[in-house]
mmCIF file of the C-alpha atoms, coordinates in Angstrom:
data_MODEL
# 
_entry.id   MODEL 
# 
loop_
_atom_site.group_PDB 
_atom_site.id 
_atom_site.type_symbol 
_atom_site.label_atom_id 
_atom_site.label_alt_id 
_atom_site.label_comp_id 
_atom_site.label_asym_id 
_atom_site.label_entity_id 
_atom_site.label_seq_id 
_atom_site.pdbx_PDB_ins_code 
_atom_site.Cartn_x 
_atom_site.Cartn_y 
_atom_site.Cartn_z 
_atom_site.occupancy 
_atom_site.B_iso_or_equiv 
_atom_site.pdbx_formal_charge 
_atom_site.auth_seq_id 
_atom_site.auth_comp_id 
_atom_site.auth_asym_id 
_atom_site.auth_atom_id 
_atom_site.pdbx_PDB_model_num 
ATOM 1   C CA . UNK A 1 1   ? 120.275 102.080 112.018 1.00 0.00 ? 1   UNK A CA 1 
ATOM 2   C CA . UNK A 1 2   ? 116.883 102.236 109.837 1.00 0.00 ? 2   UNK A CA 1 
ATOM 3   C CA . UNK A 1 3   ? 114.062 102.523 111.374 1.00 0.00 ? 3   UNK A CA 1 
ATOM 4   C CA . UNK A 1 4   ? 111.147 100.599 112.422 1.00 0.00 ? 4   UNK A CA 1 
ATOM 5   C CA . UNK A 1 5   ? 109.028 99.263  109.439 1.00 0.00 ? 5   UNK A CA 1 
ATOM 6   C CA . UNK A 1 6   ? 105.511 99.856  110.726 1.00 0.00 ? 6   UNK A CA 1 
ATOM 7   C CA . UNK A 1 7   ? 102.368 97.907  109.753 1.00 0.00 ? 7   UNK A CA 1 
ATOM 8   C CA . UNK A 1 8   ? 101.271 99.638  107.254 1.00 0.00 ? 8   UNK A CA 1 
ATOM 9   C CA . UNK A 1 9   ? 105.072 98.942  105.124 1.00 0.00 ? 9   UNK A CA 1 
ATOM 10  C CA . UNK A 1 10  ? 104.696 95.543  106.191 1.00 0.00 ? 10  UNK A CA 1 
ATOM 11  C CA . UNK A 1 11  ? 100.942 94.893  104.166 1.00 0.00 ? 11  UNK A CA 1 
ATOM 12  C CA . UNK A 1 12  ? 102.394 97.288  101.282 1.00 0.00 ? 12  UNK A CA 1 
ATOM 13  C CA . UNK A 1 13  ? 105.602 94.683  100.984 1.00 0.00 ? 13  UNK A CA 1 
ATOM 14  C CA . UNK A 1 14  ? 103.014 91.531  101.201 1.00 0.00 ? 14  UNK A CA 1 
ATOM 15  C CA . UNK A 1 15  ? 100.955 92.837  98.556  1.00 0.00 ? 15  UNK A CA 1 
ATOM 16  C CA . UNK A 1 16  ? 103.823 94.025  96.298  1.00 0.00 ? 16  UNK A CA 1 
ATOM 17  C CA . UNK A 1 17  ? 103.078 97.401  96.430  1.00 0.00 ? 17  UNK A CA 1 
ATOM 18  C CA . UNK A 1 18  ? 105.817 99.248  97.140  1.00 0.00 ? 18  UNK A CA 1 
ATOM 19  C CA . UNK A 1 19  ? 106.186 101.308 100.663 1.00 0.00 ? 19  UNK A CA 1 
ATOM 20  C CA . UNK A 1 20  ? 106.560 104.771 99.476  1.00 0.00 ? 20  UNK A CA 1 
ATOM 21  C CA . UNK A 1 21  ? 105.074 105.976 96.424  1.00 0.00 ? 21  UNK A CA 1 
ATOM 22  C CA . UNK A 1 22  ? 106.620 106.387 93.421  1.00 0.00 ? 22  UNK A CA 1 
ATOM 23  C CA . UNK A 1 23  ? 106.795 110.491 93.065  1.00 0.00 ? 23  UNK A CA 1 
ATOM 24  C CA . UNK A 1 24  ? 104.264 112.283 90.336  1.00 0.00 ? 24  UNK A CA 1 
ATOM 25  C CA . UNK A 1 25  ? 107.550 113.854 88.625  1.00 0.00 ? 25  UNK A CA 1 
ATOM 26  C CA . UNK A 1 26  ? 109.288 110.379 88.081  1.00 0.00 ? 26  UNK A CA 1 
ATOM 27  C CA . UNK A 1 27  ? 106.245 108.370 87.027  1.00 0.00 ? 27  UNK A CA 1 
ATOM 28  C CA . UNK A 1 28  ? 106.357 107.105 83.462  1.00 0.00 ? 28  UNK A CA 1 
ATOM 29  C CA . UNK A 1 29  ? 104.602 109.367 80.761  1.00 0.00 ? 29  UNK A CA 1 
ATOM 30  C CA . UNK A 1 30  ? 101.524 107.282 79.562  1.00 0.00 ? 30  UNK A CA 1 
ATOM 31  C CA . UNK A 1 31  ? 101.074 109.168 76.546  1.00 0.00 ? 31  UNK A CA 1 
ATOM 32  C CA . UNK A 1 32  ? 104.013 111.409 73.930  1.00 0.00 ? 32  UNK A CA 1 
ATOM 33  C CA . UNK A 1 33  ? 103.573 115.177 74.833  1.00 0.00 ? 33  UNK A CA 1 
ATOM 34  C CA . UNK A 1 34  ? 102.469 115.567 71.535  1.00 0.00 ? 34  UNK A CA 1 
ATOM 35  C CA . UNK A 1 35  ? 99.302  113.448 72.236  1.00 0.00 ? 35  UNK A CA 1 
ATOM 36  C CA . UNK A 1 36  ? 98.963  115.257 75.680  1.00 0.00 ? 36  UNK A CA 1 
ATOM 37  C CA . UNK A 1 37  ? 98.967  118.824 73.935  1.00 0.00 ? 37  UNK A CA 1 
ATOM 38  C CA . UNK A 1 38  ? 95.978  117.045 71.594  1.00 0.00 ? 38  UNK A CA 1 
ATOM 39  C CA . UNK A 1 39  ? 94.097  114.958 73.950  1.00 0.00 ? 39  UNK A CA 1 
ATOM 40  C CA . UNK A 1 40  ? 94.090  118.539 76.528  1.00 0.00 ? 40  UNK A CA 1 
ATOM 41  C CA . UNK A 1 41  ? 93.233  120.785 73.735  1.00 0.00 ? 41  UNK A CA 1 
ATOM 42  C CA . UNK A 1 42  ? 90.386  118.586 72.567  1.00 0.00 ? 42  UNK A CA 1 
ATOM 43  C CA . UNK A 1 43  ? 89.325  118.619 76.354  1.00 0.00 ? 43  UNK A CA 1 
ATOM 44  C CA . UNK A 1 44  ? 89.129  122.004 76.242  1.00 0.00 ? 44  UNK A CA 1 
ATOM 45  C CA . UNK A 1 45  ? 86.784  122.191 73.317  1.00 0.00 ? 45  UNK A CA 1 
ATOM 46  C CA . UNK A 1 46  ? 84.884  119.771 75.015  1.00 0.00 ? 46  UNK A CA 1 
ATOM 47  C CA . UNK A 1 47  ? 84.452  121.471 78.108  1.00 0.00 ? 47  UNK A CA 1 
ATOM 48  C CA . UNK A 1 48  ? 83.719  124.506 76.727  1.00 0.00 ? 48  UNK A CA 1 
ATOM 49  C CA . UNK A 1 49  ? 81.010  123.448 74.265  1.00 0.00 ? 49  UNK A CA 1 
ATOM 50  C CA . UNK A 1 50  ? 78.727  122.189 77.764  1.00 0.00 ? 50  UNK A CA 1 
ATOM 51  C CA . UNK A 1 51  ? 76.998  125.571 78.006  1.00 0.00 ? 51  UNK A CA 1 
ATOM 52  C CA . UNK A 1 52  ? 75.470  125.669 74.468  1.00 0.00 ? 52  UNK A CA 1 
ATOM 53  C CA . UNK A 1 53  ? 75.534  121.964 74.220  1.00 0.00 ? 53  UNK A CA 1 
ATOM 54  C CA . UNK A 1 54  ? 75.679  119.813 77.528  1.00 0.00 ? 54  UNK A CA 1 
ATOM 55  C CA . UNK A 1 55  ? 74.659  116.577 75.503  1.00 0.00 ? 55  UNK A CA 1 
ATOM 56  C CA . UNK A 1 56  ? 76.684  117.064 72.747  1.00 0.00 ? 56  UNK A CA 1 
ATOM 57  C CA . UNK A 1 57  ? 79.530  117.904 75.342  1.00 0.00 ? 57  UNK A CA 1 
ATOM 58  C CA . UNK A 1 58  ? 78.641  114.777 77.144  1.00 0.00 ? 58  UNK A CA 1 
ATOM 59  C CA . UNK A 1 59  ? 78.605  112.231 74.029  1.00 0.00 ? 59  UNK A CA 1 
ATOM 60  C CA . UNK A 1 60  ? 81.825  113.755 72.983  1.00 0.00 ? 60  UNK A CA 1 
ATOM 61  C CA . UNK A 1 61  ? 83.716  113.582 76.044  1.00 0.00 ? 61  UNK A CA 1 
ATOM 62  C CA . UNK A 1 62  ? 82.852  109.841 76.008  1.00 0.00 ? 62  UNK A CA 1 
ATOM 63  C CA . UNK A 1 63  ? 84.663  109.533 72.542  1.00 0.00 ? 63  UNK A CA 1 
ATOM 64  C CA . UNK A 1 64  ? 87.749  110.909 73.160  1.00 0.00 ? 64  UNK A CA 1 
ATOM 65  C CA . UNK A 1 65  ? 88.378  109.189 76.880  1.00 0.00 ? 65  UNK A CA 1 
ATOM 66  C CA . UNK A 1 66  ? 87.386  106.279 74.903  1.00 0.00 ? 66  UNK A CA 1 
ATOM 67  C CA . UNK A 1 67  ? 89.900  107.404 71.964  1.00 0.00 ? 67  UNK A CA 1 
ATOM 68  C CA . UNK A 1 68  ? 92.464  107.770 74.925  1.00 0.00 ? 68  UNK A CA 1 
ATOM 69  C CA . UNK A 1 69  ? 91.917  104.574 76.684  1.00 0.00 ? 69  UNK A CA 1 
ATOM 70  C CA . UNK A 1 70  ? 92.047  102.784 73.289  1.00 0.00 ? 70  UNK A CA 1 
ATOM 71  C CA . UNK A 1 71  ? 95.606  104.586 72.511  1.00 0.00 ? 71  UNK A CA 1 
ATOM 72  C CA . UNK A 1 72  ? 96.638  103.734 76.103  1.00 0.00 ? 72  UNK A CA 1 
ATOM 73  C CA . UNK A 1 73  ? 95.770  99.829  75.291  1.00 0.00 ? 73  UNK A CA 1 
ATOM 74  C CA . UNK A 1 74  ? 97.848  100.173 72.031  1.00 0.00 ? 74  UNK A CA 1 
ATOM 75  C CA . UNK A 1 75  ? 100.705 101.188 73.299  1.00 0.00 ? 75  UNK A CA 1 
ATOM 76  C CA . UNK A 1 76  ? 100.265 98.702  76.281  1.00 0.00 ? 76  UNK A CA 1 
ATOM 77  C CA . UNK A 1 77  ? 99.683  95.963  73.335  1.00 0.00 ? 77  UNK A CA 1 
ATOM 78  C CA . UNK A 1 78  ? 102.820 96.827  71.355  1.00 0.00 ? 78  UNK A CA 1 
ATOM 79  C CA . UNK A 1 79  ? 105.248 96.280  74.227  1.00 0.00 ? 79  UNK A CA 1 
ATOM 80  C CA . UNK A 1 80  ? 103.947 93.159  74.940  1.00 0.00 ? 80  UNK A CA 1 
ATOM 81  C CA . UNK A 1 81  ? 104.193 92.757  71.546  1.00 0.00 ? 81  UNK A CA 1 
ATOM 82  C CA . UNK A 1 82  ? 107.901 93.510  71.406  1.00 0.00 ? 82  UNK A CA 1 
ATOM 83  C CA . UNK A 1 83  ? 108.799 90.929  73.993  1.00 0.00 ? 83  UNK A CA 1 
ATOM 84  C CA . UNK A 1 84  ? 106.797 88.286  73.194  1.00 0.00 ? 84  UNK A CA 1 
ATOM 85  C CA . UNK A 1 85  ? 108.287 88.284  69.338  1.00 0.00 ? 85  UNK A CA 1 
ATOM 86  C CA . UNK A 1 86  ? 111.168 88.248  71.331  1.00 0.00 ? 86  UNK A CA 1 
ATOM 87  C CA . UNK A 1 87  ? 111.218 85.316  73.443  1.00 0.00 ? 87  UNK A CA 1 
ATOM 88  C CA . UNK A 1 88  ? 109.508 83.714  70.707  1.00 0.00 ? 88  UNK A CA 1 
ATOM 89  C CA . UNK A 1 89  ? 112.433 84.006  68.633  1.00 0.00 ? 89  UNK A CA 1 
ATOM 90  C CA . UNK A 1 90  ? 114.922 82.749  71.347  1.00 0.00 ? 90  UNK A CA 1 
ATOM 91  C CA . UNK A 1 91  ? 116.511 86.285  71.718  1.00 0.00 ? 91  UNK A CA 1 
ATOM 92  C CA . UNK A 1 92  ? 117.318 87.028  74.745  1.00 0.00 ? 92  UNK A CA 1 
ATOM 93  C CA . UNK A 1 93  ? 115.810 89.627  76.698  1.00 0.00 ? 93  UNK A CA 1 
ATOM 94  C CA . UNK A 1 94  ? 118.062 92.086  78.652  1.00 0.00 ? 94  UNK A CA 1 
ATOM 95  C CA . UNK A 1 95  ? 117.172 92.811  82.361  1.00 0.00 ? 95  UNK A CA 1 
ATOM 96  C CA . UNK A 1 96  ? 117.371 96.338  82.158  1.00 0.00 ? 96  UNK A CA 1 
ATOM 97  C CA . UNK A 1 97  ? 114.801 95.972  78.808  1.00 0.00 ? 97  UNK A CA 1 
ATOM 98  C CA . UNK A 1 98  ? 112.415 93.936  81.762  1.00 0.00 ? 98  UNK A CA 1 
ATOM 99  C CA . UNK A 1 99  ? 113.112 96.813  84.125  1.00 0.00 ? 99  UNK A CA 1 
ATOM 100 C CA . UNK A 1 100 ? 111.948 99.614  82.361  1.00 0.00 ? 100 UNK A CA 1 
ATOM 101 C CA . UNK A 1 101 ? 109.138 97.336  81.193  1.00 0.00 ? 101 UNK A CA 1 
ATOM 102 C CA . UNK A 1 102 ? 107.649 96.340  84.936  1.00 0.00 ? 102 UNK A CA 1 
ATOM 103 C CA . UNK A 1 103 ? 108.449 100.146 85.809  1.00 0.00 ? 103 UNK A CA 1 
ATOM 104 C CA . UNK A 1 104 ? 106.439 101.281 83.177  1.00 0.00 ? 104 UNK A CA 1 
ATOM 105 C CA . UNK A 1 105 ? 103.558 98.838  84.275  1.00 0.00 ? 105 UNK A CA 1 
ATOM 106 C CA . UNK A 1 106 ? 104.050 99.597  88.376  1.00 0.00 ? 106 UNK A CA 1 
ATOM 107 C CA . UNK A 1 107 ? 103.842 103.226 87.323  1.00 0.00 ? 107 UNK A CA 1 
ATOM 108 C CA . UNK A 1 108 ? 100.370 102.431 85.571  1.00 0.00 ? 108 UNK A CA 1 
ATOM 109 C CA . UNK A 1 109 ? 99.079  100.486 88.101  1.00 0.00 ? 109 UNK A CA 1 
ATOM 110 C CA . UNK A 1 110 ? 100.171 103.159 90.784  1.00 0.00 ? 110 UNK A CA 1 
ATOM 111 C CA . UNK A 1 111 ? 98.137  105.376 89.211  1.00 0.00 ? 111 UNK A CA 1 
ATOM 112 C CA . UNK A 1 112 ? 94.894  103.029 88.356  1.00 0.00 ? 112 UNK A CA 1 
ATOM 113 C CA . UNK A 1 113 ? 94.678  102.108 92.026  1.00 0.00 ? 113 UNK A CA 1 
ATOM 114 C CA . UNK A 1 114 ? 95.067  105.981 93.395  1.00 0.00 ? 114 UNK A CA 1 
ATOM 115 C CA . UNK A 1 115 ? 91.875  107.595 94.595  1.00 0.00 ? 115 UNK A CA 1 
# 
């Protein structure tokens, strides 16, 4: 027998959200490790540079969540991309190619909405 859904499960199914999280560990990667390892190194610098240089630290922190934002809209932008040149050739799209697709958007929405 399952159990009871509560309220809570029952506004989280209206709203399409779904009623337990998706967990940290199997949320889709947003960005390649290899621009993790560069966009947390640059970080770094950034953070560190605030003692001698809060402004400069400041200005340059803007530029690179900026830079990482933009990257995050290009990559956004390319799948899109993918299946619109798709469809707009007639080609058929496979479910499972739409499934990883809405996961990958559910995942970044997930974690937009999180506070």
């Amino acid at each position: 027998m399952s159990p009871e859904l509560t309220t809570a499960d029952l506004v989280e199914r209206a709203e399409g959200r779904p009623a337990t999280p998706e967990p940290e560990d199997t949320a889709m990667a947003l960005f390649s490790e290899e621009q993790v390892r560069d966009l947390r190194g640059r970080w770094d610098q950034v953070q560190a540079s605030f003692v001698d240089e809060p402004r400069g630290a400041v200005e340059k922190a803007d530029t690179l969540v900026a830079e990482a934002i933009s990257k995050l809209a290009e990559g956004f932008a390319r799948t899109r991309a993918s299946l619109d040149g798709q469809w707009k050739r007639g080609d058929s799209v496979s479910t499972e190619d739409l499934r990883q697709a809405l996961r990958h958007y559910r995942s970044f929405f997930g974690r937009l909405l999180r506070t």
